[in-house]
N, C-alpha and C positions, 0 to 999 in steps of 0.2 A: 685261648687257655693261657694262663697264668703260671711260670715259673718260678717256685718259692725253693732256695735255696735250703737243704733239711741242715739241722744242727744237733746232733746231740743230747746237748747240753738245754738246750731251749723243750724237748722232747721229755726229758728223763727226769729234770728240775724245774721251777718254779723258776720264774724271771731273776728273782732274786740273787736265789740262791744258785742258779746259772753264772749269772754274772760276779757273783761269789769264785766259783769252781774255778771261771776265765782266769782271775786275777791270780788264784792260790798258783794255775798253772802257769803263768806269767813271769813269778817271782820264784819258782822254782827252776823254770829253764832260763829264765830272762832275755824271753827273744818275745819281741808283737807278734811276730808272723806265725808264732805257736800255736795261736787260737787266731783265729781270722773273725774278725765283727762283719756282719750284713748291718747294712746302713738303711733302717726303714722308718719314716718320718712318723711322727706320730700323730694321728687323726682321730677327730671327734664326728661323729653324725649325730645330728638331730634332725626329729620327724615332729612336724605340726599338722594342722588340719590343711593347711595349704602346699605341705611339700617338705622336700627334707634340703637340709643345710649342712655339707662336707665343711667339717675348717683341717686345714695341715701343716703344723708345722714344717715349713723349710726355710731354716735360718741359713745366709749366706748365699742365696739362690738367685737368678736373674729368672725374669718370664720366661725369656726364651729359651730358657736347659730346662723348663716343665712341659708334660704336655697330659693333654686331658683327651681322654677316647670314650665312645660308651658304646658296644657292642655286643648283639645279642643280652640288653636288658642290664648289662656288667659295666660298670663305672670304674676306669684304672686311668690313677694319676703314676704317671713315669717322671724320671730324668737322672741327672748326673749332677752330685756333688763335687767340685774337682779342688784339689788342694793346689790352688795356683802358684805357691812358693816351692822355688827351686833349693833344696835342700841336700845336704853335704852328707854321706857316710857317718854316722858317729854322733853329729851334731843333735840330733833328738835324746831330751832327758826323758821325756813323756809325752806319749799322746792317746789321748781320750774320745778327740773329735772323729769320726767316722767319714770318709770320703767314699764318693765310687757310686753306680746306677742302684736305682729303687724301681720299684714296681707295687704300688700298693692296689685293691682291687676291692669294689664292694658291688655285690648284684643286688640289682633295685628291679631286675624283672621288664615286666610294661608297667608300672605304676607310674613313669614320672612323662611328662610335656617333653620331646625331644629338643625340638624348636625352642624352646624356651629357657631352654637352660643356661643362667651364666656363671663367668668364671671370673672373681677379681684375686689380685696381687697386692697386697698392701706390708709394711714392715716385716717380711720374712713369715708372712702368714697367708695360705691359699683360700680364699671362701669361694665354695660351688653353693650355688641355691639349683633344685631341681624343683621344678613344681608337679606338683601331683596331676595326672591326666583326670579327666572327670570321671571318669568311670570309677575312680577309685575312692573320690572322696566322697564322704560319710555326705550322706542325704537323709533330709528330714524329711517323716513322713507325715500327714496330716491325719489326724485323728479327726472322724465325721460322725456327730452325734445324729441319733434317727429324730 
């Protein structure tokens, strides 16, 4: 099971205007730590007749702070963004970038090939290919004239 950290703001509004709401609070108190960001990368799925294809942004990332799990049928990619600069009291004018653990999760069921699954790393971009088990892909049936 999968812990998603609940927000508010993400609940009551629209991404948008969420993130609207963070910043009016921001500049009112003018502290970060006012509103605290969850850092969750952003992923695309696509599904063909041969299987489905996770892409995820994680800019800044090395392989080894990812990791990729699939259990009971549940596909979650984990790890930790880390802000490896050592940084002084004071000295921040702004920051935008989000650091800290993720957990993203998508359930694929028994539809995909376990065995089969891979995982590449290329310029700050994840590609999972899962392919589909056979039982799942679309089968033609043949039509028998008398």
């Amino acid at each position: 099971m999968t812990l998603t950290r609940w927000k508010p703001s993400d609940s009551l509004l629209p991404t948008r205007f969420g993130s609207m709401f963070e910043d009016m609070m921001r500049q009112w108190w003018g502290d970060d730590e006012v509103v605290e960001r969850v850092w969750a990368p952003r992923m695309d799925v696509h599904e063909d007749e041969a299987g489905y294809t996770i892409e995820a942004d994680l800019p800044g990332m090395k392989r080894d702070d990812i990791s990729i799990t699939l259990e009971k049928g549940t596909l979650t990619l984990s790890g930790e963004r880390k802000d490896e600069r050592e940084r002084k009291e004071g000295d921040r004018a702004m920051r935008e970038r989000v650091y800290g653990s993720f957990s993203r999760s998508v359930y694929l069921g028994d539809r995909v090939e376990e065995k089969k699954i891979e995982a590449k790393f290329k310029d700050g971009v994840l590609h999972v290919h899962l392919p589909k088990a056979e039982k799942v892909k679309p089968k033609k049936i043949e039509i028998k004239a008398n």
